[in-house]
VMD Tcl script that builds the backbone (N, CA, C; Angstrom):
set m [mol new atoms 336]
animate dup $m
set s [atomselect $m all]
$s set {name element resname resid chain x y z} {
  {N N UNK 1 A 28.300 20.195 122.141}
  {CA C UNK 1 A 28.979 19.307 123.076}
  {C C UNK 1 A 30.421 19.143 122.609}
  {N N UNK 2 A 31.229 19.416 123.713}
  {CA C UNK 2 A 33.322 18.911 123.234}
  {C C UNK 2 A 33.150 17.903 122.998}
  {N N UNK 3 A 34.111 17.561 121.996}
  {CA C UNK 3 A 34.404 16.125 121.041}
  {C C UNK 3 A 35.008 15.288 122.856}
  {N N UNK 4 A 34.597 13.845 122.548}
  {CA C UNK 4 A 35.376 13.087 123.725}
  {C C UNK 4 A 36.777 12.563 122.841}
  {N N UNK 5 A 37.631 12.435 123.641}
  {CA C UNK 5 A 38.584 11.645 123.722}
  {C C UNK 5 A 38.761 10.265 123.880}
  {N N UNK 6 A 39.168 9.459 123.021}
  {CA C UNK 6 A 39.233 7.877 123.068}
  {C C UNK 6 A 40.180 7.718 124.338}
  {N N UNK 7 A 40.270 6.658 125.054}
  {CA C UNK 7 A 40.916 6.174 126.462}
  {C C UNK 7 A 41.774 5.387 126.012}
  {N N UNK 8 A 43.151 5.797 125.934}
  {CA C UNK 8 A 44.064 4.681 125.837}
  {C C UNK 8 A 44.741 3.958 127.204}
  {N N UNK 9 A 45.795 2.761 126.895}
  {CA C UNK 9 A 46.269 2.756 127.949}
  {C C UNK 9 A 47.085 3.677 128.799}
  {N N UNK 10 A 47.775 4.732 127.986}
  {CA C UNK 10 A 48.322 5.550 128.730}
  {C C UNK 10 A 47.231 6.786 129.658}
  {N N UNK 11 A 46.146 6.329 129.604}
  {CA C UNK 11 A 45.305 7.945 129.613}
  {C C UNK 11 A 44.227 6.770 131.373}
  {N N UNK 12 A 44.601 7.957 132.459}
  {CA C UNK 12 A 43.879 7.499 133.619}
  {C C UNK 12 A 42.259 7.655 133.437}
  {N N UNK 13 A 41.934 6.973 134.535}
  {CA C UNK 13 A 40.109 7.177 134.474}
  {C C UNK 13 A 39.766 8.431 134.517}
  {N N UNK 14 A 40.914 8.946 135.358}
  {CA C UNK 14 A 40.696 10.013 136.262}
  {C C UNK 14 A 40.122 11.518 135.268}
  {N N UNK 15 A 40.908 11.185 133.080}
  {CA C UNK 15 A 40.534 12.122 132.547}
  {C C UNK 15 A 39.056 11.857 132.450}
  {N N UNK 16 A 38.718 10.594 131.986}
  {CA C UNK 16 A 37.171 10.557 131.720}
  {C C UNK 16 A 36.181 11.449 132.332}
  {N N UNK 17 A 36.805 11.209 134.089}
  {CA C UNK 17 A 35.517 11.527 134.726}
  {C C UNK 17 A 35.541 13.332 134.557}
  {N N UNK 18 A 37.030 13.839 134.658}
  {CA C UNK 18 A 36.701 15.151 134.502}
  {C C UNK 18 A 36.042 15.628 133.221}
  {N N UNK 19 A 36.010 15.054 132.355}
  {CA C UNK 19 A 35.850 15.447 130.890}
  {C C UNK 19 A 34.372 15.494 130.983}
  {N N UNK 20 A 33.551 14.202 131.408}
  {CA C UNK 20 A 32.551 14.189 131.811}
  {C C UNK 20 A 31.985 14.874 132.703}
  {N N UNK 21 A 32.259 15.190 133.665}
  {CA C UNK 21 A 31.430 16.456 134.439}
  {C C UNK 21 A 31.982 17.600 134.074}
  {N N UNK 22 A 32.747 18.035 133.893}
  {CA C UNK 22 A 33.296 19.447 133.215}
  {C C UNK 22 A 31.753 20.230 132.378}
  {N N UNK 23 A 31.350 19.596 131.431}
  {CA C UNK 23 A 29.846 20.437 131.118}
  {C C UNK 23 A 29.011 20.843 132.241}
  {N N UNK 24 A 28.949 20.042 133.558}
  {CA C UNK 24 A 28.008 20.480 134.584}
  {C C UNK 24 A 28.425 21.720 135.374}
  {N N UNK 25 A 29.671 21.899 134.752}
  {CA C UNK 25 A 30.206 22.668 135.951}
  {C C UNK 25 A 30.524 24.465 135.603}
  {N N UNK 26 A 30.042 24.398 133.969}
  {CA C UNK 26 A 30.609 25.302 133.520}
  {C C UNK 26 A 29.678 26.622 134.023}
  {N N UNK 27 A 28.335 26.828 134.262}
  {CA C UNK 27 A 27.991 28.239 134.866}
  {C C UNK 27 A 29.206 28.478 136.388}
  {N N UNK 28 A 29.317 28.056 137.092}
  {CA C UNK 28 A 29.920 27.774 138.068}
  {C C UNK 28 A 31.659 28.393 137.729}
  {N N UNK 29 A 32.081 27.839 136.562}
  {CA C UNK 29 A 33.526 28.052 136.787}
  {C C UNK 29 A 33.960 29.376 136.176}
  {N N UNK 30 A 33.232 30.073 135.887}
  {CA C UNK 30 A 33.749 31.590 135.641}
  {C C UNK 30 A 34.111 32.354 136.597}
  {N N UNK 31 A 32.593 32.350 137.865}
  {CA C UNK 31 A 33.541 32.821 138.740}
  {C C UNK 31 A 34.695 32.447 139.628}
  {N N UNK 32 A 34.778 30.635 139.775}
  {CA C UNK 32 A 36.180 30.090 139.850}
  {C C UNK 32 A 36.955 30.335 139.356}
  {N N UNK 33 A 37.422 30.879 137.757}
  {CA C UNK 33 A 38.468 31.074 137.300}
  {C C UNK 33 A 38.502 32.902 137.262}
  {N N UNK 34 A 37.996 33.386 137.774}
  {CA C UNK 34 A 38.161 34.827 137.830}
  {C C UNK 34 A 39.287 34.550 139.131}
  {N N UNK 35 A 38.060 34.345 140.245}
  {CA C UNK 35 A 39.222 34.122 141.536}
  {C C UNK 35 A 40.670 33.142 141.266}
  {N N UNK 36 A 40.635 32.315 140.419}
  {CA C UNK 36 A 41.957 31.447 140.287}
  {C C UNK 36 A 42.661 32.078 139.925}
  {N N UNK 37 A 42.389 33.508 138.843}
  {CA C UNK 37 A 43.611 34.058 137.997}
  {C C UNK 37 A 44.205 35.212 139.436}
  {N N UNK 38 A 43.236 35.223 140.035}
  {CA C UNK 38 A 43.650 36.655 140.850}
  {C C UNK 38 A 44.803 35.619 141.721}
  {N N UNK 39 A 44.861 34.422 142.372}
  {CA C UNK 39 A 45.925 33.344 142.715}
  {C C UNK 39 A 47.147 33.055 142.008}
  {N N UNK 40 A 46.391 32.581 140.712}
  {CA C UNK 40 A 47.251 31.986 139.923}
  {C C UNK 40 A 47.067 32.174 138.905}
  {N N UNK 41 A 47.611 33.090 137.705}
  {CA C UNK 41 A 47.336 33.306 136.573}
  {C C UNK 41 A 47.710 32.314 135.269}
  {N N UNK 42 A 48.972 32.402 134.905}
  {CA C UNK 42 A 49.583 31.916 134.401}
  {C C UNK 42 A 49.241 29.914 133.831}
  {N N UNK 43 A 48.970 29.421 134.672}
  {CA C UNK 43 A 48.838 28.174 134.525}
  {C C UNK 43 A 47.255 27.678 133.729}
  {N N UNK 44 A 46.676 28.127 134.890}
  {CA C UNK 44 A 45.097 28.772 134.519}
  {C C UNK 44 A 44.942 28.917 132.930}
  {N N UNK 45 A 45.402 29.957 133.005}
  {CA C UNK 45 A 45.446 30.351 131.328}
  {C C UNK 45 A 45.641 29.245 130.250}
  {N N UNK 46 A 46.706 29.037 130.331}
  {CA C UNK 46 A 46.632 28.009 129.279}
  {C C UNK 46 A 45.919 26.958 129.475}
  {N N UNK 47 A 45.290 26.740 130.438}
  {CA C UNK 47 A 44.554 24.870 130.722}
  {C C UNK 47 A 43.313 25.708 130.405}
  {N N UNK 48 A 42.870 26.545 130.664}
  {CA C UNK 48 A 41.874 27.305 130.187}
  {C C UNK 48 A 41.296 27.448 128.752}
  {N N UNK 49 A 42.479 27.917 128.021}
  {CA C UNK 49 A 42.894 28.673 126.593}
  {C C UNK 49 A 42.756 27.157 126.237}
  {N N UNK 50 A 42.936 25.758 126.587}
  {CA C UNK 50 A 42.801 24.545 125.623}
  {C C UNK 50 A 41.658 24.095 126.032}
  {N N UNK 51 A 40.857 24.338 127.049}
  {CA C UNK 51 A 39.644 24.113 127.065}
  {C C UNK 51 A 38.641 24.801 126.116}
  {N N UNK 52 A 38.730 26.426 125.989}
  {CA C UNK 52 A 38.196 26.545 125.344}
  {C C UNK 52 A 38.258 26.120 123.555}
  {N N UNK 53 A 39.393 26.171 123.532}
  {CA C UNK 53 A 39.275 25.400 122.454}
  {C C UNK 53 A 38.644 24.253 121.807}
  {N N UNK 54 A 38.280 23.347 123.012}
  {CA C UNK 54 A 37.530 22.606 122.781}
  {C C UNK 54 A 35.804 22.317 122.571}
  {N N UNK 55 A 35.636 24.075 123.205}
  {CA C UNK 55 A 34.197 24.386 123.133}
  {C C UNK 55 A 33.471 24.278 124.467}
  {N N UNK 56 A 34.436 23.912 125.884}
  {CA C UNK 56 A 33.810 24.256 126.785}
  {C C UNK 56 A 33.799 25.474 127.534}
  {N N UNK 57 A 34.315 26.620 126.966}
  {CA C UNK 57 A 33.957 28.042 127.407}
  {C C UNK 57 A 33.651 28.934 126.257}
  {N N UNK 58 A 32.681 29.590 126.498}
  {CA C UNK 58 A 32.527 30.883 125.716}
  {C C UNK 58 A 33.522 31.766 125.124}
  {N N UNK 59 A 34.440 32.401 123.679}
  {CA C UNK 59 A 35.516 32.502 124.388}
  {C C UNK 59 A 35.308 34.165 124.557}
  {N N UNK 60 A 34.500 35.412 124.026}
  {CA C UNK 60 A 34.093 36.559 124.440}
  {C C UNK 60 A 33.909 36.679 126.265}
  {N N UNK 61 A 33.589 35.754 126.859}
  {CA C UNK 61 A 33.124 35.694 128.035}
  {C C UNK 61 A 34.227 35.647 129.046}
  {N N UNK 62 A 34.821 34.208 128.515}
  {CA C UNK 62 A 35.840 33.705 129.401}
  {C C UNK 62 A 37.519 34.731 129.158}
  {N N UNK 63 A 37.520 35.372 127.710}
  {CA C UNK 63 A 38.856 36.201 127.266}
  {C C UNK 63 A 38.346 37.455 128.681}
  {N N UNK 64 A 36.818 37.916 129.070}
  {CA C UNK 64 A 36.729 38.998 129.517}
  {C C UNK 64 A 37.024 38.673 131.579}
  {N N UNK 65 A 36.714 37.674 131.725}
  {CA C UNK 65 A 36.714 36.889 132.840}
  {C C UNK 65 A 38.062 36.750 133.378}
  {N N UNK 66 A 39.113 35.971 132.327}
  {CA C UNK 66 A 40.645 36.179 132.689}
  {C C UNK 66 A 41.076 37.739 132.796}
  {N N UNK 67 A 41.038 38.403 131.748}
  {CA C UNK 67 A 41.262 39.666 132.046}
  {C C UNK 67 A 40.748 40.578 133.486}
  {N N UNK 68 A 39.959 40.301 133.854}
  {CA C UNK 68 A 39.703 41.196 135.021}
  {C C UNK 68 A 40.102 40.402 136.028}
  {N N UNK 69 A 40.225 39.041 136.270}
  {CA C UNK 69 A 40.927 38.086 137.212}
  {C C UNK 69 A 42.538 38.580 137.493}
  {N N UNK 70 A 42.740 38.647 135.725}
  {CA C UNK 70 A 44.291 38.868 136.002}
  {C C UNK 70 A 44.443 40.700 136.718}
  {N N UNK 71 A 43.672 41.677 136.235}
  {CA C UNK 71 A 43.941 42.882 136.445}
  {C C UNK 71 A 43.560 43.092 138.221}
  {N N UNK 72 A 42.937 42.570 138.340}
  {CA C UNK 72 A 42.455 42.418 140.116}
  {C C UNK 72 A 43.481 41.765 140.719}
  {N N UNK 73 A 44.031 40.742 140.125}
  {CA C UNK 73 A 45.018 40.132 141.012}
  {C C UNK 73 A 46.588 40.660 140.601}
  {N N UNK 74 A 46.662 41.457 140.007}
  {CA C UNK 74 A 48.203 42.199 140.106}
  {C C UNK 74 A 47.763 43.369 141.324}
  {N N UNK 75 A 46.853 44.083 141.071}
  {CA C UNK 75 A 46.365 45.027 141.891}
  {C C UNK 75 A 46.517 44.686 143.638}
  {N N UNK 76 A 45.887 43.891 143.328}
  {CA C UNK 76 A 45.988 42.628 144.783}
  {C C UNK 76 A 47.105 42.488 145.639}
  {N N UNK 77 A 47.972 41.802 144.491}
  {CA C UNK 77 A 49.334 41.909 144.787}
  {C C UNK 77 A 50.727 42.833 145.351}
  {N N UNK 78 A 50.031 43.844 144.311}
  {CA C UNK 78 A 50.809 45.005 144.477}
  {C C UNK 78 A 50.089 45.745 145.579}
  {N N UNK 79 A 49.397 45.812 146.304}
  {CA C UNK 79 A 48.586 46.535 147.390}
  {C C UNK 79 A 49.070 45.868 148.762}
  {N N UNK 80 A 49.150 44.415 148.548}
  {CA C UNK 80 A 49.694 43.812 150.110}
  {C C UNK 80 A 50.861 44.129 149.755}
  {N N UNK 81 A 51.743 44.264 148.440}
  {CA C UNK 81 A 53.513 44.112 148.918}
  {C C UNK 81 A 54.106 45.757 149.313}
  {N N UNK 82 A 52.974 46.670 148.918}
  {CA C UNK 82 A 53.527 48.215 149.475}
  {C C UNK 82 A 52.897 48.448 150.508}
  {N N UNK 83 A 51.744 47.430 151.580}
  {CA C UNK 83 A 51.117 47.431 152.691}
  {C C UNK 83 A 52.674 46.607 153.571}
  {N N UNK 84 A 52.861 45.360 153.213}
  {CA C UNK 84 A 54.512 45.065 154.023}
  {C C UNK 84 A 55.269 45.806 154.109}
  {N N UNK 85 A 55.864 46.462 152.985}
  {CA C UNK 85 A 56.969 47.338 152.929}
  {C C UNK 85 A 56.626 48.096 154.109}
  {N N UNK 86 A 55.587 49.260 154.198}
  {CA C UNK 86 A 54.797 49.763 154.866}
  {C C UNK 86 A 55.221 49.694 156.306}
  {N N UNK 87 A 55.122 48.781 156.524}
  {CA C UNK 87 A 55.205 48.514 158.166}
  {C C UNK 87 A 55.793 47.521 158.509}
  {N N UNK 88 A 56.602 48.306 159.763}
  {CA C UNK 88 A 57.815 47.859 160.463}
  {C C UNK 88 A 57.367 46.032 161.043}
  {N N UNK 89 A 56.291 46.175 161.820}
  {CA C UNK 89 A 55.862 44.564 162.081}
  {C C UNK 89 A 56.241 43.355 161.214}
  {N N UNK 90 A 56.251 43.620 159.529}
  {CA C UNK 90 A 56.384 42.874 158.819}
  {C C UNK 90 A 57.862 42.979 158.205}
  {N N UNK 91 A 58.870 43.136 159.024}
  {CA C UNK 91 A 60.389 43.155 158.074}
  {C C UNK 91 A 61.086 41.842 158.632}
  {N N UNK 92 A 60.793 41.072 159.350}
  {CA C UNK 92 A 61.194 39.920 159.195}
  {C C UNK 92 A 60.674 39.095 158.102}
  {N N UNK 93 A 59.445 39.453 158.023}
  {CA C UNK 93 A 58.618 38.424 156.341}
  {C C UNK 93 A 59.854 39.194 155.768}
  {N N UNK 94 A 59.974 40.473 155.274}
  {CA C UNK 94 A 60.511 40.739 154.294}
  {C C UNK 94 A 61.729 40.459 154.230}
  {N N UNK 95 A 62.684 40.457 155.321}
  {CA C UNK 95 A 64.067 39.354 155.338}
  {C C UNK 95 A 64.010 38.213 155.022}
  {N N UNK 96 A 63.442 37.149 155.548}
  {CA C UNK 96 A 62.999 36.011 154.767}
  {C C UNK 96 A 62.787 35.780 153.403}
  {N N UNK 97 A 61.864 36.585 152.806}
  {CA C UNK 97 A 61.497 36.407 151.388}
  {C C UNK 97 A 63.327 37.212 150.568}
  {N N UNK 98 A 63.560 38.029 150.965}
  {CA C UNK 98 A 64.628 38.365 150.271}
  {C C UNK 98 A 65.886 37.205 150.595}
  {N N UNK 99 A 65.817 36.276 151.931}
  {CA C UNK 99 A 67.020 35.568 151.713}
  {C C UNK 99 A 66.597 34.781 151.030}
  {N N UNK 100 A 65.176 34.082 150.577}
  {CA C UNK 100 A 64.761 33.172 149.379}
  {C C UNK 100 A 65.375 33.510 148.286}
  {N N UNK 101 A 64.714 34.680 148.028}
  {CA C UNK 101 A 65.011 35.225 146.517}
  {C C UNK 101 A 66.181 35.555 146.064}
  {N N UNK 102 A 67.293 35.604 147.202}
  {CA C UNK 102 A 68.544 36.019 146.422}
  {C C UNK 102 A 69.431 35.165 146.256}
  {N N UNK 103 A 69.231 33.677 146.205}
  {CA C UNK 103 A 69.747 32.782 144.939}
  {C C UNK 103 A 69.598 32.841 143.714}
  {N N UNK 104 A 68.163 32.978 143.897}
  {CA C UNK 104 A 67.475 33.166 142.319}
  {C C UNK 104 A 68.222 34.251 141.434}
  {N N UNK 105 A 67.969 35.861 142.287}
  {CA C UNK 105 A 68.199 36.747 141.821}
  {C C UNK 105 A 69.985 36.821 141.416}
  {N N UNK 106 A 70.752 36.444 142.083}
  {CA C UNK 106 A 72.611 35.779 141.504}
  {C C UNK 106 A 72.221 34.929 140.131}
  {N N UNK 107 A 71.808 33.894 140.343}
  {CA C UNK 107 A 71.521 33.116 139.532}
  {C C UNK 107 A 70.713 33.923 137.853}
  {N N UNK 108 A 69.707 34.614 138.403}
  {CA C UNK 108 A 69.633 35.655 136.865}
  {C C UNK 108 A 70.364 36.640 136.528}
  {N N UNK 109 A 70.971 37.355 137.403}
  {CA C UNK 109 A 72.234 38.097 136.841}
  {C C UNK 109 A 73.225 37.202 136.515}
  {N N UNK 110 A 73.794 36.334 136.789}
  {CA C UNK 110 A 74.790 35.414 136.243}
  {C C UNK 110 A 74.642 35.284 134.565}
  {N N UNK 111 A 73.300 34.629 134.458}
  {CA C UNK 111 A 72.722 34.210 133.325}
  {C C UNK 111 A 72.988 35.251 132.427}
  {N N UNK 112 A 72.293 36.657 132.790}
  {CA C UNK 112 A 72.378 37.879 131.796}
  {C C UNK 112 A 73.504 38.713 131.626}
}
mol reanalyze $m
mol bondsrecalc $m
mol representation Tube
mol addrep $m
């Protein structure tokens, strides 16, 4: 069983209760966090990586679980963005996303 955490005043109910059902949930969240990494990798990971630390994931299981989450979801990724490119229907998305991105992209050449 993960060590609990004492409740201070700074600390909401709201950790208790997850802390507390978090053991019920764990057959269940592998394949949630497979699909989360293929979404969202990055964040995942580390809230992940300190969970297990605490002993609520396997970590042979869950190291093999992120990995194929993450390798499915670049794949993923990269399959719809050369399916847009692809076809003419979708070059307004792709105007759009490039007038997003090219603040950013000034903004990192500036930097470098």
């Amino acid at each position: 069983m993960p060590p609990s955490f004492p409740m201070g005043h700074g600390f909401p109910k709201i950790q208790s209760l997850i802390f507390q059902y978090l053991p019920l949930a764990t057959p269940w969240m592998y394949p949630l966090l497979f699909c989360g990494m293929i979404v969202e990798g990055d964040i995942l990971l580390f809230v992940v990586g300190f969970l297990t630390s605490l002993g609520y994931f396997d970590l042979p299981l869950i190291a093999v679980t992120l990995w194929a989450g993450n390798v499915c979801g670049d794949a993923l990724w990269y399959a719809l963005g050369v399916h847009v490119a692809r076809h003419h229907q979708h070059r307004r998305i792709v105007g759009w996303i490039h007038r997003i991105a090219e603040p950013f992209d000034h903004h990192l050449h500036d930097q470098w």
